[in-house]
Residue frames relative to the residue before (quaternion, step in Angstrom):
aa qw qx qy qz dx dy dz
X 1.0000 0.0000 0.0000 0.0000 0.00 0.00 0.00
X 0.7901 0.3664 -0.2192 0.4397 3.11 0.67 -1.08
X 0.5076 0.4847 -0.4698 0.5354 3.91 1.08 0.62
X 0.7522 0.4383 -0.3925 0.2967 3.25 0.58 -0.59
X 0.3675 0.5320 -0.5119 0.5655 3.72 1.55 -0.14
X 0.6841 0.4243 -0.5440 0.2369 4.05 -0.32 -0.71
X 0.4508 -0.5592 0.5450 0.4325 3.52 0.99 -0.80
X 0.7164 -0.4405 0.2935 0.4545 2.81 -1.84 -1.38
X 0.2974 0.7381 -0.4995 0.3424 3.46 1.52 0.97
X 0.6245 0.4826 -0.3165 0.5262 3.58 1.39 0.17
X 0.1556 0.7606 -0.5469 0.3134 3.19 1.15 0.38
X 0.6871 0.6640 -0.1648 0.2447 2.75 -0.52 -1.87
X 0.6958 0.4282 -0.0486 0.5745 3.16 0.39 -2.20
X 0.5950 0.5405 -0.3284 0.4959 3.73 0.34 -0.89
X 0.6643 0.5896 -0.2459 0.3881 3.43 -0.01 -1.25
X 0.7664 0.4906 -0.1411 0.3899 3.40 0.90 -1.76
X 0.6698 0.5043 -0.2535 0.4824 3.46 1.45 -0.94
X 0.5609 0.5534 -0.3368 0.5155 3.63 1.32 -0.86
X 0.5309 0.6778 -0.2824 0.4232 3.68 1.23 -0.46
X 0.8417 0.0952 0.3245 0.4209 2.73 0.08 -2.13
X 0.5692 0.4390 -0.4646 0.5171 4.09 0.80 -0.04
X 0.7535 -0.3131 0.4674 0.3401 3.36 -1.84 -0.22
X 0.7280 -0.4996 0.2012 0.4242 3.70 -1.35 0.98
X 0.6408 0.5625 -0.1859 0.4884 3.37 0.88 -1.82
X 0.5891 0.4556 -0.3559 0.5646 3.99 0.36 -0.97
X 0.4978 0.7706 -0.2549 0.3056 3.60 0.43 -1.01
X 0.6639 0.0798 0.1800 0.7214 3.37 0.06 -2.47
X 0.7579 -0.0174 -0.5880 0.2821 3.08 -0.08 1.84
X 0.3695 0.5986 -0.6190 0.3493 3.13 0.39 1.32
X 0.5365 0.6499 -0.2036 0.4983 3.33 1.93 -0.91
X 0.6265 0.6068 -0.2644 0.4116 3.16 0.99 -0.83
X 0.6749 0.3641 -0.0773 0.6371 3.42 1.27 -1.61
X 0.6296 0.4588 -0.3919 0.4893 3.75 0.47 0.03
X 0.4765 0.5710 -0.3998 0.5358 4.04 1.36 -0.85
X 0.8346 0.4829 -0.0705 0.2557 3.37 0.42 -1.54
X 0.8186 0.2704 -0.1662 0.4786 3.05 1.36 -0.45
X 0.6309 0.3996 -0.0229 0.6647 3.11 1.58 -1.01
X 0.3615 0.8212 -0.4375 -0.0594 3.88 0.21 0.38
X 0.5093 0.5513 -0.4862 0.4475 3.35 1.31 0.18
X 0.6340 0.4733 -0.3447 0.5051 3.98 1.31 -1.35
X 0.6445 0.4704 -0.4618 0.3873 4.39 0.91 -0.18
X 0.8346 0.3198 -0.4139 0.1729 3.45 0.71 -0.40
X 0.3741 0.5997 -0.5697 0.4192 3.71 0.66 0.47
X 0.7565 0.4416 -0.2559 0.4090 3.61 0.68 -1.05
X 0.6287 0.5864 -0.2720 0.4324 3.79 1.37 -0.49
X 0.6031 0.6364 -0.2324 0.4210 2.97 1.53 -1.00
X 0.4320 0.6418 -0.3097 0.5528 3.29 1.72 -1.42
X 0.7806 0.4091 -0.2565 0.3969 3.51 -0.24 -1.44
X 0.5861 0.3763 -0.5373 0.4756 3.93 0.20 -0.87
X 0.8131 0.2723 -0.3962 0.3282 3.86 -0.46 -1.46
X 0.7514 0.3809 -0.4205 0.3369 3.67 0.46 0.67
X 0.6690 0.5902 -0.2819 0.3530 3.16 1.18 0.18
X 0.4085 -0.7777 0.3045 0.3682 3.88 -0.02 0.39
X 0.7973 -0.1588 -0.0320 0.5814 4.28 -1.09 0.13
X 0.7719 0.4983 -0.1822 0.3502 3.45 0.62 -1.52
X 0.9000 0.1474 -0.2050 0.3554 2.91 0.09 -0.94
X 0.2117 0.7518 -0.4165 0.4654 3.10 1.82 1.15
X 0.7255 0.5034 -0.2686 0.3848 3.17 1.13 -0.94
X 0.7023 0.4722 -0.1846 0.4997 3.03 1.24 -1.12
X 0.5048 0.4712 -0.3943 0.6063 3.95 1.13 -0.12
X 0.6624 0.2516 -0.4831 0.5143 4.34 0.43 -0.40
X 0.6309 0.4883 -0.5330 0.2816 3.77 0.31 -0.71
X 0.5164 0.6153 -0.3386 0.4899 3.86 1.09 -1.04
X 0.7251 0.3171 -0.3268 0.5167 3.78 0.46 -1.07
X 0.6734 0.4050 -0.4498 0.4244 3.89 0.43 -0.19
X 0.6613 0.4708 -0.3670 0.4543 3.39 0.78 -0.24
X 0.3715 0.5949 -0.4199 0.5760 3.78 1.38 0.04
X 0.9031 0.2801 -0.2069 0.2513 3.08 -0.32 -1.95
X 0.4862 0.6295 -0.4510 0.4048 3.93 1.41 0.45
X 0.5231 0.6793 -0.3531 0.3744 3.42 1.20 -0.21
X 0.5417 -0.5661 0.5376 0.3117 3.82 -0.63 0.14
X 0.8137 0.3443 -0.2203 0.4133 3.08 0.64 -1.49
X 0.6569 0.5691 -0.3447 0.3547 3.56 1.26 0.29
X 0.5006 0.7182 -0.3404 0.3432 3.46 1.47 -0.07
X 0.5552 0.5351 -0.3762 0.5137 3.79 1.27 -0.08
X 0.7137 0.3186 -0.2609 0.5667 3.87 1.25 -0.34
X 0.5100 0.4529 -0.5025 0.5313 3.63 0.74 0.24
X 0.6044 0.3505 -0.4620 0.5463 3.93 0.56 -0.96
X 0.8592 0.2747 -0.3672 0.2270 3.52 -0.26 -0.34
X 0.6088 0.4147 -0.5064 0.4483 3.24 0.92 0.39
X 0.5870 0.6108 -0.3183 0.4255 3.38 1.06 0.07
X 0.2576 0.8217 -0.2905 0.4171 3.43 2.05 -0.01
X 0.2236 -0.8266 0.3579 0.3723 3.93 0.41 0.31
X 0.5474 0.6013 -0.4206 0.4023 3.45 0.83 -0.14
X 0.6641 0.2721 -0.3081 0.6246 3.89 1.41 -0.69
X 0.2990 0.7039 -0.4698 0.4409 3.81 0.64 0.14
X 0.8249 0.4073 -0.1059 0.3774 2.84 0.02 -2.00
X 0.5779 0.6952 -0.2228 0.3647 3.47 1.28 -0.68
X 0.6201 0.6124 -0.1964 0.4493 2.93 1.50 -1.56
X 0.6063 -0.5260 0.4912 0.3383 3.73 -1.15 0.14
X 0.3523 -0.7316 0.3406 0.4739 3.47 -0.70 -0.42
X 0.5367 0.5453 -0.4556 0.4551 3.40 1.19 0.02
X 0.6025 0.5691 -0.3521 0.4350 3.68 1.05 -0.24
X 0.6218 0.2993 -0.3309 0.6437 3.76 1.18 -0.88
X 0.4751 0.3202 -0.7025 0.4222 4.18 -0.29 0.31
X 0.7534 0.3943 -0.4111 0.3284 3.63 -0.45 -1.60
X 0.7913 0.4362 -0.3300 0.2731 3.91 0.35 -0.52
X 0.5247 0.5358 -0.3619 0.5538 3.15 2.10 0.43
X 0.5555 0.4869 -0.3277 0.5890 3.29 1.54 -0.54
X 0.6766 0.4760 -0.3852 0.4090 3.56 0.39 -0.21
X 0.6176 0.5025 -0.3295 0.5074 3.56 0.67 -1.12
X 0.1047 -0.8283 0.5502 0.0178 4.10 0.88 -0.24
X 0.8446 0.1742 -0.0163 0.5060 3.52 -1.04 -0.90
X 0.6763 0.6351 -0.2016 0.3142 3.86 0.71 -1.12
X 0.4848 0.7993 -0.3219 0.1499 2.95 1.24 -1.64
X 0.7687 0.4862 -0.2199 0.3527 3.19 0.63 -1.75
X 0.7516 0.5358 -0.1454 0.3562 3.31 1.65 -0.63
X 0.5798 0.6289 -0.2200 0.4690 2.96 1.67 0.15
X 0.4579 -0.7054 0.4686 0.2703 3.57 -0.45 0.89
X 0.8310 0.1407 -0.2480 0.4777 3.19 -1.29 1.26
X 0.5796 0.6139 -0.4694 0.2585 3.71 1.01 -0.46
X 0.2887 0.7237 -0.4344 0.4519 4.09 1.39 -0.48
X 0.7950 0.5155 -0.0536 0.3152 3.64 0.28 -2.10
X 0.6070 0.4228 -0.2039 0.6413 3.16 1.54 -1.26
X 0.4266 0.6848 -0.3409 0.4826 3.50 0.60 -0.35
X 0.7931 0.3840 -0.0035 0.4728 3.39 -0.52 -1.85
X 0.6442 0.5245 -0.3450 0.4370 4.01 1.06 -0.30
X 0.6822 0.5139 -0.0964 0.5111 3.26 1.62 -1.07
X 0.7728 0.3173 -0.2016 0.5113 3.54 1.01 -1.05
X 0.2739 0.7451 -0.5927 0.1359 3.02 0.23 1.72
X 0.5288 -0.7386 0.2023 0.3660 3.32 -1.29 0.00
X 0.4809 0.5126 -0.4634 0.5396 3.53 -0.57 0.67
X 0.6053 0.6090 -0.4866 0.1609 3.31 0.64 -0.75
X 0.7483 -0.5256 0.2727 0.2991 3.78 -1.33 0.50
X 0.5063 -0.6743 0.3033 0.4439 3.88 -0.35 0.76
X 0.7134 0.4365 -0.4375 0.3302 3.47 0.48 0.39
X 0.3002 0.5898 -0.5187 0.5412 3.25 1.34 0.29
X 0.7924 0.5411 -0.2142 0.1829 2.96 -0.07 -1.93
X 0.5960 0.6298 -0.1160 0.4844 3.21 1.36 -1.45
X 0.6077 0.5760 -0.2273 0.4973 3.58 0.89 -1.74
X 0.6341 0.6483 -0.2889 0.3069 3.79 0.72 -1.66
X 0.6028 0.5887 -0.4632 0.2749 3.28 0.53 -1.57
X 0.7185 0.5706 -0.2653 0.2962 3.50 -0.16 -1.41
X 0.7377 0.3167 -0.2079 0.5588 3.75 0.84 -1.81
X 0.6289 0.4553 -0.4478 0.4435 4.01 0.74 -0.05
X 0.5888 0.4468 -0.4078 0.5361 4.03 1.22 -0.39
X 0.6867 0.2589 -0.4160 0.5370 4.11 0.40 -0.13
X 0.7763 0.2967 -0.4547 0.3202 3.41 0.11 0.36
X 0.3960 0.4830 -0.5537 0.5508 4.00 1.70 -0.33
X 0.8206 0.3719 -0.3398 0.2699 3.81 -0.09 -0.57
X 0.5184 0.6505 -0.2849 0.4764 3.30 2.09 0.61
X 0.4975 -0.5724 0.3574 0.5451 3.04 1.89 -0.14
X 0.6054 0.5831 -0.4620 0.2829 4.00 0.75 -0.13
X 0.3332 -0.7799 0.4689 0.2468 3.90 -0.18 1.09
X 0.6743 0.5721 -0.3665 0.2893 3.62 0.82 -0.39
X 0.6459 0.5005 -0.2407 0.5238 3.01 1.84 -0.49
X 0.0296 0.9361 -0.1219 0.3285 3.08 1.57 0.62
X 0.8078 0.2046 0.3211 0.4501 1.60 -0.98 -2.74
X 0.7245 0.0853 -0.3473 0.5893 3.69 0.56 -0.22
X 0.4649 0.3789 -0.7034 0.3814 3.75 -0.12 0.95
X 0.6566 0.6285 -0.2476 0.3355 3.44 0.72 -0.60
X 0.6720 0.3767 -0.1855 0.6100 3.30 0.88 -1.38
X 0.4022 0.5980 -0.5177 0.4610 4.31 1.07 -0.41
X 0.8337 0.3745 -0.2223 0.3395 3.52 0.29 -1.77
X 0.6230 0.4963 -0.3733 0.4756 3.35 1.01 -0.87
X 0.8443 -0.0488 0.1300 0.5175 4.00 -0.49 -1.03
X 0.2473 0.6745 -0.6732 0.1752 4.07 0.04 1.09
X 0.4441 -0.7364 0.3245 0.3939 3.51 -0.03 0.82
X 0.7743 0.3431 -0.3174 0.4266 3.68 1.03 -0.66
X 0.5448 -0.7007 0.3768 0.2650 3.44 -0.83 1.01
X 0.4219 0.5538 -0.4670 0.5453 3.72 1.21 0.01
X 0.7142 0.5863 -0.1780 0.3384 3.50 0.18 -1.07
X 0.6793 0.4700 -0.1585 0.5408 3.06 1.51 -1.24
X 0.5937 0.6423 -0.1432 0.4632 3.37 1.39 -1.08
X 0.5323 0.5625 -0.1384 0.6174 3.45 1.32 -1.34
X 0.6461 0.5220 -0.2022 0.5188 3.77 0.72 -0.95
X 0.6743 0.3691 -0.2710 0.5793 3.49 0.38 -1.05
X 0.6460 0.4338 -0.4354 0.4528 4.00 -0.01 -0.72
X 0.5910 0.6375 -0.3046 0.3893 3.48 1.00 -0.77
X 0.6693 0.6288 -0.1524 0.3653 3.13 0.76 -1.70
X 0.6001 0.7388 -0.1497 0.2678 2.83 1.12 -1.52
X 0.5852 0.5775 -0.1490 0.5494 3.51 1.99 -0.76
X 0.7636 0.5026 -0.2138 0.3443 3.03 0.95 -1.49
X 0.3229 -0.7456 0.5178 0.2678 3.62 -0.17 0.56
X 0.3907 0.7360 -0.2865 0.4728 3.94 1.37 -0.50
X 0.8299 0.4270 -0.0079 0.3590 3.07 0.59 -1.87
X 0.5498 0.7356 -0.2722 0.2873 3.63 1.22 -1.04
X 0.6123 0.4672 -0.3463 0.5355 3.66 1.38 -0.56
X 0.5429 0.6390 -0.3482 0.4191 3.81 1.29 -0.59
X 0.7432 0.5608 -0.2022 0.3037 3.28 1.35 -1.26
């Protein structure tokens, strides 16, 4: 309670624990840093997923999706979505930060590009799997490449999870509904 009265003058302080305290101290400093501070949480959240292990991975992308609904976070998603800091990123760090950005995707500069680096072909079934979702908010953003491999997922991905994962996907895409 008494952080959230500081504002985003707890930033700062926030930041440091998500750094440097203990897991739990952590995803809720994330929590209160998502919430107040979401353009200053997502460079720093990002930091935290590629260092953090299954769990509290999860809870560091939920924190970054709850950032990336904010307005005031969409100037640090375009830039981390910039391919040169992209490229930086791990790859389990750039799925979760397309999976985070969620609904938005399509609206975010450069996020198409970041996209299109990952959805490639051959690529490994967790890419592949992970994809479905950030390639249905952007095929339903108007982006055709996400499409084509939301499309070509549903039509002939060799593993049926994948294909399956594709159809739930689809399911959004008005485009896609004769496929289904």
């Amino acid at each position: 309670d008494r952080i959230r009265r500081c504002g985003r003058a707890a930033a700062p302080a926030l930041s440091d624990l998500i750094e440097k305290a203990g897991e739990r101290t952590k995803i809720l400093a994330a929590n209160e840093l998502s919430l107040l501070s979401p353009g200053e949480a997502v460079p720093v959240l990002l930091k935290a997923i590629g260092a953090a292990k299954d769990n509290a991975r999860r809870e560091f992308r939920r924190a970054l999706s709850t950032a990336a609904k904010s307005e005031r976070a969409k100037s640090a998603l375009a830039d981390a979505l910039v391919p040169e800091a992209f490229q930086s990123l791990s790859e389990v760090v750039k799925i979760d930060l397309l999976r985070a950005i969620g609904p938005r995707l399509g609206s975010i500069d450069g996020s198409a590009k970041a996209f299109s680096t990952l959805a490639l072909k051959g690529a490994p079934f967790r890419t592949r799997y992970l994809l479905q979702v950030p390639a249905a908010e952007l095929a339903r953003a108007g982006d055709a490449q996400a499409l084509s491999f939301l499309q070509s997922s549903l039509r002939g991905d060799p593993d049926p999870h994948v294909r399956l994962k594709a159809a739930e996907a689809a399911a959004r895409v008005p485009a896609l509904i004769s496929d289904l």
